[in-house]
N, C-alpha and C positions, 0 to 999 in steps of 0.2 A: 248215433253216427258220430263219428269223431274225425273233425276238421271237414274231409272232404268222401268220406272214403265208409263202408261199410265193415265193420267190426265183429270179433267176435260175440262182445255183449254189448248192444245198443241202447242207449237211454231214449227215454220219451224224445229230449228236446236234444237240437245240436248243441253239442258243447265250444267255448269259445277256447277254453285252455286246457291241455290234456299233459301227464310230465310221462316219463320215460326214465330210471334210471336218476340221476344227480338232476337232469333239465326238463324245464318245464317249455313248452311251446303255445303263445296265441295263436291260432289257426286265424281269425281276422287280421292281426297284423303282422303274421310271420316274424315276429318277435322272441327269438329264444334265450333263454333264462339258463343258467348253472348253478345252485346253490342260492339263487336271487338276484345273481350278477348278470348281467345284459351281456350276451357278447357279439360278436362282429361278426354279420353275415348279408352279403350285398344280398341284393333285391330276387336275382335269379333263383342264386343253394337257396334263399328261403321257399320259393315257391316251391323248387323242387322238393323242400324236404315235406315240407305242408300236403304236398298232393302223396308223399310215400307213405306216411303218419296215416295222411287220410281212410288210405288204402292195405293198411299196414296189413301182416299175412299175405295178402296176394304179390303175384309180378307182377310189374307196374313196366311197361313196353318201354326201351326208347324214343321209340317211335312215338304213342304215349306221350309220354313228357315231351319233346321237344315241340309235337302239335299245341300243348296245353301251356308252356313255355312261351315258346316264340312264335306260335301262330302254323301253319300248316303252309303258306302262302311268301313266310320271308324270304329273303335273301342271307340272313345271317349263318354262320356257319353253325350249326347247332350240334353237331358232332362231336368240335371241338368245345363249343359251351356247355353241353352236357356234363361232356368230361369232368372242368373245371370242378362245375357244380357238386358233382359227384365227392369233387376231392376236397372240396372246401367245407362241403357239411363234415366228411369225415375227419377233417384235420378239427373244425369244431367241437365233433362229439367225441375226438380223441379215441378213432376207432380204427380198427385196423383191416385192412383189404383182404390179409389172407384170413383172421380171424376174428371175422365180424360179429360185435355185440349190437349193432343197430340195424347198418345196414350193409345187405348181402347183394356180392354180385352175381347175377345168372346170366354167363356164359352166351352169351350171341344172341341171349333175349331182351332183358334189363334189369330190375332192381325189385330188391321185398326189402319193406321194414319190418326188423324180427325181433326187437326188446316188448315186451310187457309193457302196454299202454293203462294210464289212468286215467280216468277222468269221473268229473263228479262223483268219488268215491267207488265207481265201478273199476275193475281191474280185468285185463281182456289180456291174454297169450295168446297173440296170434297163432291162426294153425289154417293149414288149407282148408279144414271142415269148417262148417260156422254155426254146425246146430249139434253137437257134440252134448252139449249140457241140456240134461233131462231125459236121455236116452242110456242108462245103464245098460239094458237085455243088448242093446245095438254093438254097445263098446264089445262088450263078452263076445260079440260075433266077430267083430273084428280084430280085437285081439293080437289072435295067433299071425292075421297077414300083417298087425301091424310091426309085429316081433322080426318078420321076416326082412320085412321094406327097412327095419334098422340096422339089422345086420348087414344087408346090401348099402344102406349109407354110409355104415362103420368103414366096410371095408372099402367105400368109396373117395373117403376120409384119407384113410391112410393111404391109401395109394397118390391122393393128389398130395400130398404132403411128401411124399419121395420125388415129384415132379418138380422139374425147371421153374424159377420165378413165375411167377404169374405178371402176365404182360399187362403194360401199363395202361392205363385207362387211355391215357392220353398222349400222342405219338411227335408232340412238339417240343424240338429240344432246342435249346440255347447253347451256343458254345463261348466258351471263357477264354481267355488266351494261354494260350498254350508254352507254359510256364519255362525259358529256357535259359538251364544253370551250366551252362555249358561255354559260355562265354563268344561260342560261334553265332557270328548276326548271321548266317545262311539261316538258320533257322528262324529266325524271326519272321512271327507270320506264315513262314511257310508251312510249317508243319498243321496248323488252324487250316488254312486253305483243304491239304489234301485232307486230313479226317474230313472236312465241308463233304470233298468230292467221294470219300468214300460210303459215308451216312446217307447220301442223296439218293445213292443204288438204291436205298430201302424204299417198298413202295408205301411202307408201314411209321412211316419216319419221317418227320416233317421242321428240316431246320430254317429257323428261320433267318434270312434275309440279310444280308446287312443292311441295304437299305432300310429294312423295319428298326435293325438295333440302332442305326444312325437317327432316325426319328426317335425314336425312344430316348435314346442319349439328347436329345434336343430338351425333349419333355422334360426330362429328370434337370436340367439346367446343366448339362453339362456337355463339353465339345467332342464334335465327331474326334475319334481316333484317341479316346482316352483309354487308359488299360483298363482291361475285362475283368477284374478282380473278382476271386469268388464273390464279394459282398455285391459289384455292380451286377455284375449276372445275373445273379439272383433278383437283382429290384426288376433287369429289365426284363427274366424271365416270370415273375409275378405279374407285371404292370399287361405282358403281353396271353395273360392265361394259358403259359406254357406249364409243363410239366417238368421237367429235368435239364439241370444244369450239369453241361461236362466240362471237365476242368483235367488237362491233360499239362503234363511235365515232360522234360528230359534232362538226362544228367550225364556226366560222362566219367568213367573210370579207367586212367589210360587211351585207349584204341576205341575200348566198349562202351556204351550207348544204351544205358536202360529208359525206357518209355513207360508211364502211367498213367491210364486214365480213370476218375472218377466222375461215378453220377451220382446228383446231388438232388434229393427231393428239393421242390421250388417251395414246396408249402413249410415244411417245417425245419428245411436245414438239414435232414439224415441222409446217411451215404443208403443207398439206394444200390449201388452195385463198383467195384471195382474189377482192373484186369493191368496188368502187365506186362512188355511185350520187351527182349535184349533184340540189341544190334550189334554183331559182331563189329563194326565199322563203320565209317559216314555212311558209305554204299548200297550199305543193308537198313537204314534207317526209315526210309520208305516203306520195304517192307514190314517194316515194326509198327508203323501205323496203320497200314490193310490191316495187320492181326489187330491190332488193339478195336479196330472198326468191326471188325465180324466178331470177336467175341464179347464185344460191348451188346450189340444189336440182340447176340443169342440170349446175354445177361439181363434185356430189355424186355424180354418175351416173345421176341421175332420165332417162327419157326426154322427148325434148322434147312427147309427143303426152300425157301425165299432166300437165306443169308446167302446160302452155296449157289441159286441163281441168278442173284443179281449180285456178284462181289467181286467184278473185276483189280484184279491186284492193281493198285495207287499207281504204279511205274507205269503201265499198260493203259488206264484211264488215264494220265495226263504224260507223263516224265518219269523216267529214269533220276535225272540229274535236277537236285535239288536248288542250284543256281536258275536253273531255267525254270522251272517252278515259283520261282523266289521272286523271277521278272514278270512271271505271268500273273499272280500276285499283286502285285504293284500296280500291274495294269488296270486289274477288275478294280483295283482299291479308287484308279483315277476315275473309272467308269464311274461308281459307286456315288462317289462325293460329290462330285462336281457336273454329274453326266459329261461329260468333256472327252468324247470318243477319239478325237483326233489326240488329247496330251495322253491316250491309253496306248499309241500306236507304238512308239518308241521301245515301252518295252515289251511291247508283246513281236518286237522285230527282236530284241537282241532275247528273247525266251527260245525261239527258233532257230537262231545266230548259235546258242548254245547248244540247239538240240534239233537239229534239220527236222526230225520223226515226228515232232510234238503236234500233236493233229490239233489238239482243243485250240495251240496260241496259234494256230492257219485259221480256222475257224472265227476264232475272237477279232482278228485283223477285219477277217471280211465283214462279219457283221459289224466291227465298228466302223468303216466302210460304208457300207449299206447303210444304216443309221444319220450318217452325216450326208447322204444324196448322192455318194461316189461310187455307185452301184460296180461299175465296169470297171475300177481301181479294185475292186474287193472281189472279183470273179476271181484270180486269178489264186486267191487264196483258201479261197470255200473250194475250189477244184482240189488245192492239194491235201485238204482237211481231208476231202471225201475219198482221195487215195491214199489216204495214210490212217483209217477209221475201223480196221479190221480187226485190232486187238482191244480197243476202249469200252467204258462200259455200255449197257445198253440205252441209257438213259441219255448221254451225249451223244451213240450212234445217233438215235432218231432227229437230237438238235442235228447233227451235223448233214444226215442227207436230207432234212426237211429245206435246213435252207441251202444244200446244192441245187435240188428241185428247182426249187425257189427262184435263188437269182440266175444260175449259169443254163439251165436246158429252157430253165421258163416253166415246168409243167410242173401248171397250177396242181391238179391233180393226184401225183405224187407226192408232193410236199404236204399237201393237204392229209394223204393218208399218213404221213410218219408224225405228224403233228400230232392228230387224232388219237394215232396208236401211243404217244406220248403221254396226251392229257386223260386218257383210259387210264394208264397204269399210275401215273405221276400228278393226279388232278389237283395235287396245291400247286403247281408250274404255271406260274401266268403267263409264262414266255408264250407254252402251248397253246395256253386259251385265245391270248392275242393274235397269234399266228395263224390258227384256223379262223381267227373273224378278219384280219388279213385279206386273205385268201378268198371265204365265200362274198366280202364288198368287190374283190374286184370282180366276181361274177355278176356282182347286182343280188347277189340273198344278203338282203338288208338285217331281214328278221333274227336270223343264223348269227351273222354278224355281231348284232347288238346284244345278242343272248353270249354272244362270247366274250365279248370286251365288258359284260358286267358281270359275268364270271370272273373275267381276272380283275376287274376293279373290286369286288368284295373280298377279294382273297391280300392279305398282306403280303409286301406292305403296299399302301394305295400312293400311285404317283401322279404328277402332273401329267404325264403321257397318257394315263387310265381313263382322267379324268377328260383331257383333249379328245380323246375317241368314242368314249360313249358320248358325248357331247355333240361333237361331228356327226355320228350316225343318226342322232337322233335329227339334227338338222338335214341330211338327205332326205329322210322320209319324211320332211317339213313336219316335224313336234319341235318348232321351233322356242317354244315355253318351255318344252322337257330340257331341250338344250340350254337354253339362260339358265335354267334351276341348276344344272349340272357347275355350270361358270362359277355361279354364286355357291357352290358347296365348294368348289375346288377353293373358293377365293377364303371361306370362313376357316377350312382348316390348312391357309398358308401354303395351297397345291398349287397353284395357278399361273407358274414362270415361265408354265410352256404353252396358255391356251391364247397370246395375243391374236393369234393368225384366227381362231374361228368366236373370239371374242369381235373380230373386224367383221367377218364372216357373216355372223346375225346382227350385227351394224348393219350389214347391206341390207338384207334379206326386209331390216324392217325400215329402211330407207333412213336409218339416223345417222346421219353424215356427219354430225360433231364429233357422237363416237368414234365413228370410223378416223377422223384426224385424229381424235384424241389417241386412238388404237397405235396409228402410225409414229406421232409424237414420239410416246412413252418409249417404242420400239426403239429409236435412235442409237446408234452403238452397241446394238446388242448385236455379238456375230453368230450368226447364223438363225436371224429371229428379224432382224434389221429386213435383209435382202429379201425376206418371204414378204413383210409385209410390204412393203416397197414395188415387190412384182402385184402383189393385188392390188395396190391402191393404183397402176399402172391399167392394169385388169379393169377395174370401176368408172375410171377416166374415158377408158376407150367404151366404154358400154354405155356412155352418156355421150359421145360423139366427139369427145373431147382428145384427139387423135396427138394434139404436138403437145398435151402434156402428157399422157399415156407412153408418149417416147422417151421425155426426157428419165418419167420415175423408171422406165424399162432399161434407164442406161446406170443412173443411179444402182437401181436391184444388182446387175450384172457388176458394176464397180465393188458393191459391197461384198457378193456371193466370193469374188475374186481373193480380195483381204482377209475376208475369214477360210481361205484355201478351198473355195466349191469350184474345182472349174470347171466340172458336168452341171451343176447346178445353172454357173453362169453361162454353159452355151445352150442350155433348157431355153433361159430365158430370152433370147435372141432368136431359138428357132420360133417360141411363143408367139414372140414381136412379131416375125415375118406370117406367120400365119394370119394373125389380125390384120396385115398391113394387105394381105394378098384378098381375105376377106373383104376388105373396105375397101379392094379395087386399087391399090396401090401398087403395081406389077413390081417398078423399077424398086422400089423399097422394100417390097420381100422379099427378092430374090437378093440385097444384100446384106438383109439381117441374116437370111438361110445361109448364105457364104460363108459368116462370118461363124455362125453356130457348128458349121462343116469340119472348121478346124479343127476342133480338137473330137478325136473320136471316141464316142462313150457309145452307153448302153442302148437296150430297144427302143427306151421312150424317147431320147436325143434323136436316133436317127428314123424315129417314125416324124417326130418335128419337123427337122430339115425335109425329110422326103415332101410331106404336105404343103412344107410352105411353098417349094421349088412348083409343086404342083398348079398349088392355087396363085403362083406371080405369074404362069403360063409356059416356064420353064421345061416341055413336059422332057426333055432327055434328058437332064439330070432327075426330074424326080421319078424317072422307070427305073432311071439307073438303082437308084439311093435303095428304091420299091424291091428290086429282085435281088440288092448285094441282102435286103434286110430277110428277105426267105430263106435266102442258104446261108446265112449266119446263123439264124435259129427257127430250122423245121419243128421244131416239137414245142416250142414255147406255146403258151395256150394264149394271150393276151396277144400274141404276134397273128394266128390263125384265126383266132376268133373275133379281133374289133380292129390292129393296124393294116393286117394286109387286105381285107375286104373294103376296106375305108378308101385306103390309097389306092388299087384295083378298080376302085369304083368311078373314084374321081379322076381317073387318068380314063376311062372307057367313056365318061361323061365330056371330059372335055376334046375326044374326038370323035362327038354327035354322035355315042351308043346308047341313049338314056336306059332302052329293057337291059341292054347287059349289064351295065351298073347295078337296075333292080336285080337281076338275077344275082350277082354277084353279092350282092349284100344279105344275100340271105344267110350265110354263112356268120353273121353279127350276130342275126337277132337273138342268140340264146345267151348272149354278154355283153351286148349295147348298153345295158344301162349301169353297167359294173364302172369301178373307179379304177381303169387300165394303168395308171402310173405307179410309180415304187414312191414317188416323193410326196411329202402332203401336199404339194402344190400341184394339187388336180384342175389343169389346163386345157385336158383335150376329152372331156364328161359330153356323151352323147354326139359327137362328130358321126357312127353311123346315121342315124336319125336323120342329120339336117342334110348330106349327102343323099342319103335316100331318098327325102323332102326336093331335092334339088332334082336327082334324076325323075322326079314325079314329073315333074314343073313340065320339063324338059319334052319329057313323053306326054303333054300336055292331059294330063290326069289329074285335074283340080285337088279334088275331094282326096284322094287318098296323100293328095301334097300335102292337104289341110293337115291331115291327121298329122302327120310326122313334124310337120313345126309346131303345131297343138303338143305333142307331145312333150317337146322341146319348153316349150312355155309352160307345161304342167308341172314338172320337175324340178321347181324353182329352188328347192333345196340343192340339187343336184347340178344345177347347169351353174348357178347363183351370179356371180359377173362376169361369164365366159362373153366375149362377145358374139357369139351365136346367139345368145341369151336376147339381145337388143335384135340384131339381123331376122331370127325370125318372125319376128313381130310382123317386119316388112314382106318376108315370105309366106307368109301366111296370108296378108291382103292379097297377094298374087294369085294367091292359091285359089281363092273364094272369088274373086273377077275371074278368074279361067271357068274358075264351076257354075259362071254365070250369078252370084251371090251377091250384089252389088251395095247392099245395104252392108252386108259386113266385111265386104273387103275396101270401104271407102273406110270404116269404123278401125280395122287393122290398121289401115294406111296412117290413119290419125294419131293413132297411138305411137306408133314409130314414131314420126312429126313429131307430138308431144316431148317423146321420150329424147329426142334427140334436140330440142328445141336451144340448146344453148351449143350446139356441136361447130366445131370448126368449119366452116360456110364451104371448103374446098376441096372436101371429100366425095370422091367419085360416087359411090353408092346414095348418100345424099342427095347429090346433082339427080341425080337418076330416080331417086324414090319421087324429089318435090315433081319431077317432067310429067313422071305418071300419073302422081297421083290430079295432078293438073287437066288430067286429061281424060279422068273418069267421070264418065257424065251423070250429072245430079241425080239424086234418088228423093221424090215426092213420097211420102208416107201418106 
């Protein structure tokens, strides 16, 4: 046996060192040797080459290797490590892909190693047979078929050898900057962008990221936005286990505009494939780079029936006009760097300013919109995305009507499938992955959810958002240790700028209140990071009874949300306040936080806020009102249909003494009650069916099934966390159990609320009223 693997000729004992050709390999230490010289093979190529050795003559599966590799059960991308692997032994063994002397590629199976192995003076040619020797009469029989099976090689030989490149192992390409001697800054950058957008159509092609090259460029010690020189390229296409660096030019002669691009092996420096593309004129230069992008791809190994379906011409997928390109540009650059969605806006107005048609810079508006909490500022621009989407490619099609779905009709479900159909075809898109776990948390599929956002957290490059989400979900399903583990990764590799809010978050959950200052502290001045945590720690205050400072941090949040430009954010946080305040029995005070949140008119979750608060201060005309403008603004939304209008429905039939109709009525929740209904991370209104239900129990004096739905409510601790329903059903629940005649554990509820409230403002209505009752439950003798 030699190394790992069954041989042509097998010695008694395993061998530890076996050579090949000029190198020698330890099978125990995957250590290989050239002439006696050690060379340089990280931990992976060695194993892989060790287990090909082992097995040398046979195919050896990908599949195979990456189970024996990386485990059957990881998360690492082993596809693309494979790859690597693959190309680093052969950049080692100085061996060549089309014409291999080690090792061979088979074609959509995986790998043989086919040199002549030694070891302890035995000498083995691999061959598919492996009992060949000592059977002369046998060979003589076969022979003639074997004569045959050569000739069908031969000519199978030459025929692949008349064929196109052989495609590259590995589908991850780096781009260099786009070299321009033309003295015109329009092109600056921009030309880099649209090959980005052209390459991306491939579903076979995997560029990566700026955000990854801007972390990379950190590593290497050097600052974001330095030039992409073939030399950095190359380190950051090494450093990231890519394969091919492209390095595109332009130059101008007179009027004309010649374009070329090269691809650059990442292993050893060799031009790998070049193409050339003229531009009669500026006008035409666009389309110089579609062509330079489809016959690169073909030059790649792409087939030709993929490049012709996915290769919408550059002018069609983004612009025409290279100025507006150039602003669009600009804009992803602000996004990129700094996340700073709002300094993105600027140019992605004058990219449209230059180019009314430009679908992707409508789109980009809204989503950076959407992003910063301005959901109903950015409808008006994902609308005009999704009417101006019909010539772009397909790969932005799907971004664009996933998030029309999305924010403007609300239908979860739609969005949900062009997402889908997105991360099918385009599965290194974290956009997509995120997007569908999105989508299935506001339903409540938790599990779905968190299989998606660790999908696109494994997939480069990895951000502090990746890291804040799978974090977060794990804390809904209270693995509230999975979530700390996650804080403390994001924190080890310098990810962690965006997780203070659920860093506060499992502050509560484990009751460590220094953290949670110290959470809010640190926050200070940061905009749009200040205000979040300011509305929870307002959120915390009230859930411990603590009502006039809960007000002031709720005016503060609202001040801050303001200066950093949220003003949907800031009238959230006022309809919030009124809802707490209508909850704790404070009529006159919610319905003027609700007034005040009225003004400015935003999205569903704003005006499902004002409706409730209006509701729960006892307002019920304005909040019918608020309740049927929010139906026929958005019938097809699925968060409106499925958890606000059943809620506010419910609570408007309850509070003119219909308790069964409200039950009736909420039945339409229960298949998304426990989903996270808002767009913003500041999940304020988690389980409102439940404790409404809970209420109309009460009401229809139904104990036991009131129990269950504040039970429910107090189960979900992840989920509810310092909502103040969170503290109120504590008290609903003791109601619930003295209705059902349970007197031991509705005095034990009662107490616990007491407890839990025990340092609370003394002149809160629902307090008053809890201490009356609970005064009035007669003793229980055990």
């Amino acid at each position: 046996m030699f190394c790992v693997g069954d041989l042509l000729v097998t010695p008694a004992k395993p061998s530890q060192r076996v050579s090949f050709g000029d190198f020698e390999l330890d099978c125990r230490t995957a250590e290989i040797r050239r002439n006696g010289s050690a060379l340089k093979l990280q931990p992976q190529p060695a194993k892989v080459l060790t287990i090909l050795v082992g097995r040398a003559g046979e195919v050896v599966t990908r599949q195979e290797l990456a189970e024996q590799v990386w485990g059957a059960e990881t998360y690492v991308d082993f596809e693309h490590g494979l790859n690597f692997a693959i190309r680093q032994i052969r950049s080692a063994l100085q061996d060549d892909v089309e014409n291999p002397r080690y090792v061979e590629t088979i074609p959509k199976r995986g790998y043989r190693f086919i040199a002549p192995i030694t070891s302890n003076g035995h000498k083995s040619v691999p061959a598919l047979t492996a009992s060949a020797a000592g059977e002369p009469a046998r060979w003589k029989v076969l022979a003639p078929s074997l004569l045959f099976v050569f000739v069908l090689v031969l000519a199978g030989v030459i025929w692949y050898l008349r064929q196109p490149h052989h495609p590259l192992e590995k589908d991850t390409v780096v781009l260099g900057d786009f070299i321009n001697r033309t003295g015109d800054s329009v092109f600056d950058g921009t030309l880099r962008e649209g090959l980005s957008v052209q390459l991306e159509q491939s579903p076979l092609l995997r560029v990566i990221p700026e955000e990854q090259i801007h972390d990379t460029l950190r590593m290497m010690g050097r600052i974001a936005g330095v030039e992409l020189s073939p030399d950095v390229a190359r380190e950051i296409c090494q450093r990231n286990d890519a394969a091919v660096t492209l390095e595109g030019s332009i130059s101008s002669i007179g009027t004309r505009y010649d374009l070329v691009l090269r691809a650059i092996d990442c292993g050893n420096g060799n031009l790998l494939a070049s193409t050339e593309a003229p531009a009669e004129d500026k006008n035409h230069v666009l389309d110089a780079v579609s062509k330079l992008a489809s016959d690169m791809r073909e030059k790649l190994g792409e087939s030709l029936s993929t490049v012709r379906q996915y290769n919408t011409p550059l002018a069609d997928a983004t612009t025409p006009s290279l100025p507006a390109l150039r602003c669009y540009t600009q804009g992803l650059q602000s996004e990129i760097k700094d996340f700073d969605f709002k300094a993105s806006l600027p140019w992605f107005q004058k990219a449209i300013d230059l180019d009314p048609n430009f679908a992707m810079a409508y789109w980009a508006i809204g989503d950076a919109y959407g992003e910063s909490g301005e959901t109903n500022s950015g409808k008006p621009y994902v609308r005009k995305a999704f009417e101006l989407r019909g010539p772009i490619s397909q790969r932005e099609k799907w971004l664009i009507e996933g998030g029309y779905y999305f924010y403007v009709p609300g239908d979860l479900l739609k969005a949900r499938q062009s997402f889908e159909l997105m991360a099918k075809l385009y599965p290194d898109s974290q956009y997509a992955h995120n997007s569908v776990a999105d989508i299935a948390e506001s339903l409540g599929q938790y599990e779905i959810g968190l299989a998606e956002y660790q999908r696109a957290l494994h997939l480069p490059p990895r951000s502090s958002f990746l890291y804040r989400d799978v974090a977060n979900t794990f804390l809904l399903i209270d693995r509230v240790d999975e979530a700390q583990s996650q804080v403390r990764d994001a924190h080890a590799v310098a990810l962690d700028g965006n997780l203070a809010a659920i860093a506060y978050s499992i502050a509560f959950y484990r009751d460590d209140r220094t953290e949670m200052a110290r959470q809010v502290t640190a926050a200070a001045g940061k905009p749009g990071i200040e205000d979040l945590l300011l509305a929870l720690d307002a959120d915390s205050s009230a859930y411990y009874g603590q009502l006039g400072k809960a007000r002031a941090l709720s005016e503060h949040a609202a001040d801050s949300a303001e200066r950093a430009g949220g003003k949907e954010i800031r009238a959230q946080y006022y309809a919030a306040s009124g809802i707490r305040e209508g909850l704790f029995g404070n009529s006159n005070r919610a319905r003027e936080q609700a007034t005040i949140a009225s003004g400015y008119f935003g999205g569903r979750d704003l005006a499902y806020g004002v409706a409730l608060a209006y509701i729960f201060a006892g307002d019920l005309n304005r909040g019918e009102a608020q309740t049927e403008e929010l139906g026929k603004r958005l019938p097809e939304d699925t968060i409106v249909k499925c958890n606000y209008l059943p809620t506010l429905r419910a609570k408007l039939a309850l509070m003119y003494s219909k308790p069964q109709e409200a039950i009736d009525i909420l039945t339409a929740a229960a298949s998304c009650e426990l989903g996270l209904p808002v767009y913003s991370y500041y999940n304020w209104p988690n389980l409102y069916p439940a404790y409404v239900r809970g209420e109309a129990y009460l009401a229809a004096h139904r104990g036991p099934e009131a129990a269950a739905e504040f039970q429910k409510i107090l189960t979900h601790r992840g989920l509810v966390l310092n909502e103040p329903i969170g503290a109120v059903s504590q008290l609903q629940l003791g109601r619930a159990y003295v209705l059902s005649g349970d007197l031991v554990n509705g005095r034990a509820a009662y107490q616990k609320f007491l407890d839990l409230w025990k340092d609370a403002d003394p002149d809160i209505p629902i307090l008053k009223q809890a201490k009356t009752e609970y005064a009035k439950l007669p003793e229980v003798h055990l």
